[in-house]
N, C-alpha and C positions, 0 to 999 in steps of 0.2 A: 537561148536554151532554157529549154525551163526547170523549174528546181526539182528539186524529190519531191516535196509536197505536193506540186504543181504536176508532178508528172507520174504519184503514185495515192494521191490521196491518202485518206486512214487507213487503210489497206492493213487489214489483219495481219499481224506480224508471223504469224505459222499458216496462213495464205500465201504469203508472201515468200515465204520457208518453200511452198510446193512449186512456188514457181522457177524459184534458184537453182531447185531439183527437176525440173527440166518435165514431172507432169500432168504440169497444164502447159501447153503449147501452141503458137499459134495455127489456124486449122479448126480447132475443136470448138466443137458446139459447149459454150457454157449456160446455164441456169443457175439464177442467183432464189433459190425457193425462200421467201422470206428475206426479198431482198433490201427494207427499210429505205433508207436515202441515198443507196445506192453508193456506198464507202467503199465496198469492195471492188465496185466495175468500172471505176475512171481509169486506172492504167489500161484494162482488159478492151475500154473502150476509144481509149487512145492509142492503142495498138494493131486496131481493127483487129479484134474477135469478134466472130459473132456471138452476141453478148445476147441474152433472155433474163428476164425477172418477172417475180411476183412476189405480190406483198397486200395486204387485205386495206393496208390505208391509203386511200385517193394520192392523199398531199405526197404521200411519201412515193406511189410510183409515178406521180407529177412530176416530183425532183430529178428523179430515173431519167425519165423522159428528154427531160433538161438537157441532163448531162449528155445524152445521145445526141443531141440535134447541135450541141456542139462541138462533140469531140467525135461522132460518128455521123455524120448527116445521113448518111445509106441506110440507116436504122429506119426501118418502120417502127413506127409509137406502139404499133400491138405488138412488138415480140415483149412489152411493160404490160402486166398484165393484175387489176384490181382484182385478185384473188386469194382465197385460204390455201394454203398449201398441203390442207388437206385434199382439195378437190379444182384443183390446177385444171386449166384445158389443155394442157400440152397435152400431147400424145405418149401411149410407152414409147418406154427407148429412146424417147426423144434427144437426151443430151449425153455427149461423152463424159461432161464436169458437171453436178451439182453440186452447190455451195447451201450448205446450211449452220449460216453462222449464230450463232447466242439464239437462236429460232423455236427448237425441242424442247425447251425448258421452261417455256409457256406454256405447258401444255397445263391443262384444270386438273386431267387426272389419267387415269393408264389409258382408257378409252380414246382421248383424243390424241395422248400422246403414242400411241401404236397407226391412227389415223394419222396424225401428222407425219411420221417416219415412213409410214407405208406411200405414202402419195407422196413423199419425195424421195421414195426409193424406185418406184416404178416407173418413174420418168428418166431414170437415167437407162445407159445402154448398157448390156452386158459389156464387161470389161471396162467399163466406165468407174472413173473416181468419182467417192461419196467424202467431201468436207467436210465436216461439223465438229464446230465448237458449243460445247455444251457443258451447262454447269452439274457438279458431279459432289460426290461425297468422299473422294478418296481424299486421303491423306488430311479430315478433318473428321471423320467419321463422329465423334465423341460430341464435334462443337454445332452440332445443328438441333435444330427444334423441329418434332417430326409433326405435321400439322394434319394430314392423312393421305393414305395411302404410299406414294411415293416423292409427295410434297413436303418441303421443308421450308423455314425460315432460318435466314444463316444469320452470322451475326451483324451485316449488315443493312438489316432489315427487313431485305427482301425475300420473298417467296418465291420459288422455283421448284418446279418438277426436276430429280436429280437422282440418276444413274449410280451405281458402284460400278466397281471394276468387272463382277462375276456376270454383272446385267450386261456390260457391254458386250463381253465375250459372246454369252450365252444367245442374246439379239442377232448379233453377226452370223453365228451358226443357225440362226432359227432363217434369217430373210435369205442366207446364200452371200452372205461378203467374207470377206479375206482381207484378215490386216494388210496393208500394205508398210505400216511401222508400229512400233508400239504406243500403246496407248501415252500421251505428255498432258502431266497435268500441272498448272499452273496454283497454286498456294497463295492468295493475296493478303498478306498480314493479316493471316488467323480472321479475313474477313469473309471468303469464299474461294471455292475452289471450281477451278473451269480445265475441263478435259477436250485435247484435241484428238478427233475420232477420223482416222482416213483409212478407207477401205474403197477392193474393187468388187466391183460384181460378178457375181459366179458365171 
């Protein structure tokens, strides 16, 4: 029997939260947009979902790949896909679930980061759940260094493109989503703060 590790990977803990909540379900077409080394789709691929990714670096949807050919052999190596997640080949409407995890907040600046959301909002299906965990300024608003436009350096080190609360809102209303819960945002000893965004499509 294999352990939790073994049988859930790193698996985002508020990913993890939408599944106990019943949805993401098996059935459902997932896309993991910006999907790194593929943390989030070893249960999803060990449960046969049909599982999609993309992610712009080789190595990392290599990794993807990996995981499929072990835990899903019926996976064709293209539903991994060496792409920006601005400009995916998937089709609209493509998927019931996209995932975008710590993804948006690499964005350079509002231009790519309205690109990047745009091109993983248009792949999902109407009535489809949108993921994303993304770093945020709530609940620290005072302790960031604003570098330009909607970019900050928090206090640990890093720079990230980062949302408030009225951005989040006002976005959902601008593309057509509908919360599905309240916005949760995580606090890391005063070092950064990460917002989890779930919404359906209009």
């Amino acid at each position: 029997m294999p352990t939790l590790q073994e049988q859930f990977g790193n698996i985002d803990i508020y990913l993890f939260d939408q599944l106990l909540k019943g949805r993401i379900a098996p059935g459902m077409r997932i896309l993991d947009a910006g999907c790194g080394g593929g943390r989030n789709l070893i249960y999803l691929l060990r449960e046969g979902y049909e599982v999609y990714g993309a992610d712009m670096d080789a190595g990392s949807v290599e990794s993807v790949r990996s995981f499929a050919r072990k835990f899903a052999p019926g996976l064709p190596a293209s539903n991994f896909r060496v792409e920006v997640v601005e400009k995916m080949s998937f089709e609209d409407g493509f998927a019931d679930v996209v995932i975008s995890n710590t993804v948006l907040h690499l964005a350079n600046d509002d231009a790519q980061f309205e690109a990047m959301l745009q091109g993983s909002w248009r792949v999902l299906k109407p009535g489809g759940l949108f993921f994303c965990r993304i770093a945020s300024t709530i609940g620290m608003e005072a302790q960031f260094v604003r570098i330009q436009g909607r970019r900050f350096r928090s206090l640990d080190g890093a720079e990230r493109y980062m949302l408030d609360e009225a951005l989040f809102q006002s976005i959902a209303e601008r593309i057509g989503g509908e919360f599905v819960e309240p916005l949760k945002t995580t606090v890391v000893q005063n070092q950064r703060a990460m917002t989890t965004w779930v919404m359906r499509k209009k």
